[in-house]
Structures are given as structure tokens and as C-alpha cells.
C-alpha positions in Angstrom: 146.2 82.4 222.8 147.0 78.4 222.5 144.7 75.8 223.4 147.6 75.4 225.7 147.3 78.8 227.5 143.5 78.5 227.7 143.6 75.0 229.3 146.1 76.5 232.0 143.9 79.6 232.6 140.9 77.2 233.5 142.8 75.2 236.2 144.8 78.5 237.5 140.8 79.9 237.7 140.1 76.3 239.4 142.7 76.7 242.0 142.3 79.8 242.9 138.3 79.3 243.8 139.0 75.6 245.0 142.3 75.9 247.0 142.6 76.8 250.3 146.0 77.1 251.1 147.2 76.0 247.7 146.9 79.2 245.6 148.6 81.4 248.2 151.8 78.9 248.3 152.6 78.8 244.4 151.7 82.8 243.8 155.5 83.1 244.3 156.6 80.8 241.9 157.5 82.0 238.1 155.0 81.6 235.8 155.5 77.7 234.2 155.9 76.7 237.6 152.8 77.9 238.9 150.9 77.3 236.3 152.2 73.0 236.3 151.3 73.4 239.9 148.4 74.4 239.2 147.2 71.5 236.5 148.5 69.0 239.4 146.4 70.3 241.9 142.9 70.5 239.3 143.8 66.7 238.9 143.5 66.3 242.0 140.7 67.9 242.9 138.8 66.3 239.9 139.7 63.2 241.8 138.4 64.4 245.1 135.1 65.7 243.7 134.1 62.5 242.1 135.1 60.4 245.3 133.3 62.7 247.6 130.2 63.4 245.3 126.8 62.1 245.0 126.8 59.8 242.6 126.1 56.3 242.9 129.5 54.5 243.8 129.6 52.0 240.8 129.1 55.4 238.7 131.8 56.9 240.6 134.5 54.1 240.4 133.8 54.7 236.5 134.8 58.1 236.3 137.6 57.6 238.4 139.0 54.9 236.1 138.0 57.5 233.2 140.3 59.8 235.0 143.3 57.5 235.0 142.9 56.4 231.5 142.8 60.4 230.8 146.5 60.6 231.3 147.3 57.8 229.2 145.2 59.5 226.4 145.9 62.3 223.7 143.8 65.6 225.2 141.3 66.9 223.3 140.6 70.6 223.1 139.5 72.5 226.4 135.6 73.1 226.1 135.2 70.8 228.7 136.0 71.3 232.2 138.3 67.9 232.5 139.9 68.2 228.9 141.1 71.6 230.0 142.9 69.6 232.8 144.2 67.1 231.0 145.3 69.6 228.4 147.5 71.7 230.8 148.9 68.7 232.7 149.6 66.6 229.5 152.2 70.1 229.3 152.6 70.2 232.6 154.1 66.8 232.6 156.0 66.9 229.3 157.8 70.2 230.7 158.8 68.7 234.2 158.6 65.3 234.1 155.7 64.6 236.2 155.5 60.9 237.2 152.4 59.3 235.7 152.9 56.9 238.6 152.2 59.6 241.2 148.8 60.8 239.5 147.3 57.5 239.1 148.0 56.6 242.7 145.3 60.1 243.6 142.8 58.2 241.5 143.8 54.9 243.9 143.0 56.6 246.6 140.0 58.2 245.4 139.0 54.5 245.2 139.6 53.3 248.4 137.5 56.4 249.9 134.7 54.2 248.1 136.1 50.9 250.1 137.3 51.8 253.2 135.8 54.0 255.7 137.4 53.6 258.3 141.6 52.9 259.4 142.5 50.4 262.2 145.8 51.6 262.7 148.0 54.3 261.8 150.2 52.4 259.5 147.4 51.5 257.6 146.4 55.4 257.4 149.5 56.0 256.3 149.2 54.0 253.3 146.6 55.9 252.1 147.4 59.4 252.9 150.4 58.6 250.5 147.6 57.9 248.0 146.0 60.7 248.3 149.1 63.8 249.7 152.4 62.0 249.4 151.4 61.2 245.8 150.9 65.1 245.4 154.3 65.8 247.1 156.0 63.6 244.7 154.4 64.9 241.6 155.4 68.5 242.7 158.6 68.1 243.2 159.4 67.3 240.0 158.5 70.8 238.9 160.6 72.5 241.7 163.1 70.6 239.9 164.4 68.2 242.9 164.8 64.0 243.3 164.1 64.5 247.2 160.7 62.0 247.0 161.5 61.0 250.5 160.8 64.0 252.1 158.4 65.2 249.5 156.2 62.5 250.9 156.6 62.7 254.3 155.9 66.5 254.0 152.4 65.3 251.6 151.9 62.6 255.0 152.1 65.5 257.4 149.9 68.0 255.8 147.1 65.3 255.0 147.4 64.7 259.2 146.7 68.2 259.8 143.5 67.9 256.8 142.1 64.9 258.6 142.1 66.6 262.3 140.5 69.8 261.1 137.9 67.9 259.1 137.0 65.1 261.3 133.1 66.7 261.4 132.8 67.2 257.4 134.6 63.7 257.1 132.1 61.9 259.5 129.1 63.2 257.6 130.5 61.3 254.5 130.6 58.2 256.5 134.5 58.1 256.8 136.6 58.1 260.2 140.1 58.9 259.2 141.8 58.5 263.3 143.0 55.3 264.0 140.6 53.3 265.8 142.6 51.7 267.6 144.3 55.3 268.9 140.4 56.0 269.4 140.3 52.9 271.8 143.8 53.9 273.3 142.3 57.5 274.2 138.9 56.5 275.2 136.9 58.1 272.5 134.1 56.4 272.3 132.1 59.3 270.1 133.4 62.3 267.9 132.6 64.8 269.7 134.5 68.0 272.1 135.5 65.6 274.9 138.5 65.5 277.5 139.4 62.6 276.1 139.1 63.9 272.0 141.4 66.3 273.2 144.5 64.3 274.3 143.7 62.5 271.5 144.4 65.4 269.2 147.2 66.7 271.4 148.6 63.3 270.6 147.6 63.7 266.5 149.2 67.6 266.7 152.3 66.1 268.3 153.0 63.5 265.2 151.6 66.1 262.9 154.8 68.6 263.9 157.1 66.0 263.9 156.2 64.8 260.1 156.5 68.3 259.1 159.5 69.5 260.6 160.7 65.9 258.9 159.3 66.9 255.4 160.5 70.3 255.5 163.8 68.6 255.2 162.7 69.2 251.2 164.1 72.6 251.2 167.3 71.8 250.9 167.2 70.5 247.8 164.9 73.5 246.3 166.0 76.5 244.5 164.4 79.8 246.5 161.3 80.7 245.2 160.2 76.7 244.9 161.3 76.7 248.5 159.5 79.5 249.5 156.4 77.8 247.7 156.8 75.0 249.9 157.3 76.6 253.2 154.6 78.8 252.7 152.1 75.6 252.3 154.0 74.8 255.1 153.5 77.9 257.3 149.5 77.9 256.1 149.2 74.6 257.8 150.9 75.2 260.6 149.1 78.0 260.9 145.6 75.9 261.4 147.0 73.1 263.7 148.3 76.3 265.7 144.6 77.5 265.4 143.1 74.5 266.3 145.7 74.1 269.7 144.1 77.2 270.6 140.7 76.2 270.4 141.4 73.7 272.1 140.6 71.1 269.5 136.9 71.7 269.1 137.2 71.1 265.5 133.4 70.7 265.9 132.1 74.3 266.5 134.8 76.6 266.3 136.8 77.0 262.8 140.5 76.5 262.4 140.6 78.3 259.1 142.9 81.2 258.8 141.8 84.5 257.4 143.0 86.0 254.2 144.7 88.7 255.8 146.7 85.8 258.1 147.7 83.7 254.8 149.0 86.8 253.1 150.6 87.6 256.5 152.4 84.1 255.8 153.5 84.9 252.6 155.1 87.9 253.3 157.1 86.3 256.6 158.3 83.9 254.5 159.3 87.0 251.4 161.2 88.7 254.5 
């Protein structure tokens, strides 16, 4: 086995215990697809682990640039956790023609978590959740082999909506308030918490949330099956949760939106049929 293979083992291994949603929706792809899938999204988690640790935030704006000079740089052997990464996706990216571009913009927006806290309106949101989802969209679709960015974007936007509604608790105990505040003002909200007037404000968040990914799905079209199956199983997983969270009515606070293995696998296979 290649230092190659055993760097793309690890971050397979890292997506499979990280990802959520993530594993389930490349399972179906063939093999180098899954596996360049796969070194994207350990990138990317890399990036959110050191923006959402512990450390010290001058410490952590170092190993985020050490991150974005790591795919400028020859990898080194995989005994370490973040050379196997940059092992596989220095492949990955050679193989499919992964935009640099798109990876260091993860790292920008790992650095604004650092700076910003909080979004006055939902343009300025926007920017960043194509930092931090659109960027992944883009960098994806080069491996399912399409030039639809456009879409691939806007369906990175939509599912980043649907992250920031189901985490608004875990996100608030980082310091971080991802809904507009000036939709906060507009609603009423004047705490996070399971209120009448949280709940038209998610009803209102679900609403764009559906649109942008009906909009993004738009992406198919331009995918040969099984990397369009891929995509609209992500799709269905997350449509899955906003559906979950509808029928708790919103109280992302005590009640979890997370669907169950059997229900992702359930996806999967509607999507096979």
C-alpha cells in the first residue's frame, strides 16, 4: 500500500467518524470519487476544528494560515494526522482539478469565525456561508466532473442555512449568532430561546432554506448518475432535518433534529430506487 492509499484510508476513517450526513451521500460514488470527496471534506473539518477549538485565538489564526500554506506545500509522509490530509488531497486535487481557490476560502472563513460573531443582515451571511459551504460545493464539483459553480454554491448556501438553524444552541455557546439580526429585530426575538416569535422566525428561515435548495439542486443536471445520486442524497439528509425540525416545531433547543441511521440509509435507498 502507497503512502497515497494510507493517507486516503485516514480521512475516509475521518469522515466516516466526523460526518454526519457526509459519509452516507458519497458511499455511492466509485472509489476515486469517494475517496477525493473524502480528503475535501477532512480539509474541511481540520479547518472547523481549529476555528471552533480552545485555543487561544492568535494561536488559532496560526494554524489556520499553516493550513492554507499546507496546500501550497509538497506533503510529507502520513504519520501525522494533517499530512495524511494534505497527502490525499494534494491527489485529490491533481486527479480532479480541485480549485486551490475554493479551499483557501474554508480557511477564510475559519478566520472570520475568530472576527465576527455576529451577521447584521442576510447578505452579509451570505458572504460567509460561501466561505465556509459554497466553497465546499465548488470544490466538489469538480470531482463529479461538472463547471455548474453556480448552483454548486447556492446548493453549499442552502445546506449551511439548514446547519445554522439546527445549531443555533451549540452556536450560541461559542459566542456566535449566525440569524440576521436585523430578521431577529423584524421577528421580535429578543432572546434564543422556544418562543412564538422564534418560531415564525424559523418558518421564515425554512422557507428560504427550501427555496435555495430546490435552486441548487438545479446541479443535477449537469452530473453523471451516481455523482447525482451523491448530491441528492446530501440533499435528501438535509431535507430530512429541516422536515424534522418543522415537526418539532422549531425547538431546536430541547428536542433533536438529527435523523437516525436507519432514516439516512432509508434516504439512500429512495434515492437507489
Amino acid at each position: 500500500m502507497t503512502d497515497v492509499d494510507v493517507a486516503y484510508d485516514e480521512v475516509q476513517r475521518i469522515t466516516r467518524r466526523e460526518a454526519k450526513n457526509f459519509a452516507y451521500g458519497i458511499m455511492v460514488l466509485p472509489r476515486e470519487k469517494r475517496r477525493a470527496i473524502a480528503a475535501i471534506y477532512a480539509f474541511a473539518r481540520r479547518v472547523d476544528d481549529v476555528a471552533d477549538g480552545e485555543l487561544p485565538d492568535d494561536e488559532k489564526r496560526v494554524q489556520l494560515e499553516a493550513l492554507r500554506a499546507g496546500l501550497d506545500a509538497e506533503p510529507q509522509g502520513t504519520a501525522q494526522h494533517d499530512s495524511a490530509v494534505f497527502v490525499a488531497l494534494a491527489d485529490a486535487r491533481r486527479r480532479f482539478g480541485i480549485p486551490r481557490d475554493a479551499l483557501s476560502l474554508l480557511v477564510d472563513g475559519g478566520l472570520q469565525d475568530l472576527e465576527q460573531q455576529t451577521y447584521a443582515t442576510f447578505d452579509e451571511l451570505r458572504g460567509y456561508c460561501n466561505k465556509v459551504a459554497g466553497a465546499v460545493g465548488v470544490a466538489c464539483v469538480a470531482v463529479y466532473g461538472s463547471a455548474d459553480v453556480e448552483h454548486a454554491n447556492t446548493l453549499g448556501l442552502a445546506l449551511q442555512l439548514i446547519n445554522i438553524m439546527r445549531d443555533v444552541q451549540e452556536d450560541a455557546e461559542l459566542g456566535r449568532v449566525y440569524l440576521p439580526q436585523d430578521e431577529l429585530e423584524r421577528f421580535g426575538v429578543d432572546s434564543l430561546a422556544h418562543t412564538p416569535e422564534f418560531v415564525e422566525l424559523m418558518r421564515f428561515n425554512a422557507a428560504r432554506a427550501r427555496a435555495k435548495l430546490d435552486d441548487g439542486l438545479h446541479l443535477l443536471g449537469s452530473l453523471d448518475r451516481r455523482s447525482a445520486l451523491c448530491v441528492a442524497t446530501f440533499a435528501g439528509l438535509y431535507r430530512g432535518q429541516l422536515d424534522r425540525m418543522e415537526a418539532n416545531d422549531f425547538d431546536v433547543f430541547d428536542r433533536s433534529c438529527r435523523l437516525s441511521t436507519r432514516a439516512k440509509l432509508g434516504v439512500v435507498a429512495r434515492n437507489l430506487l
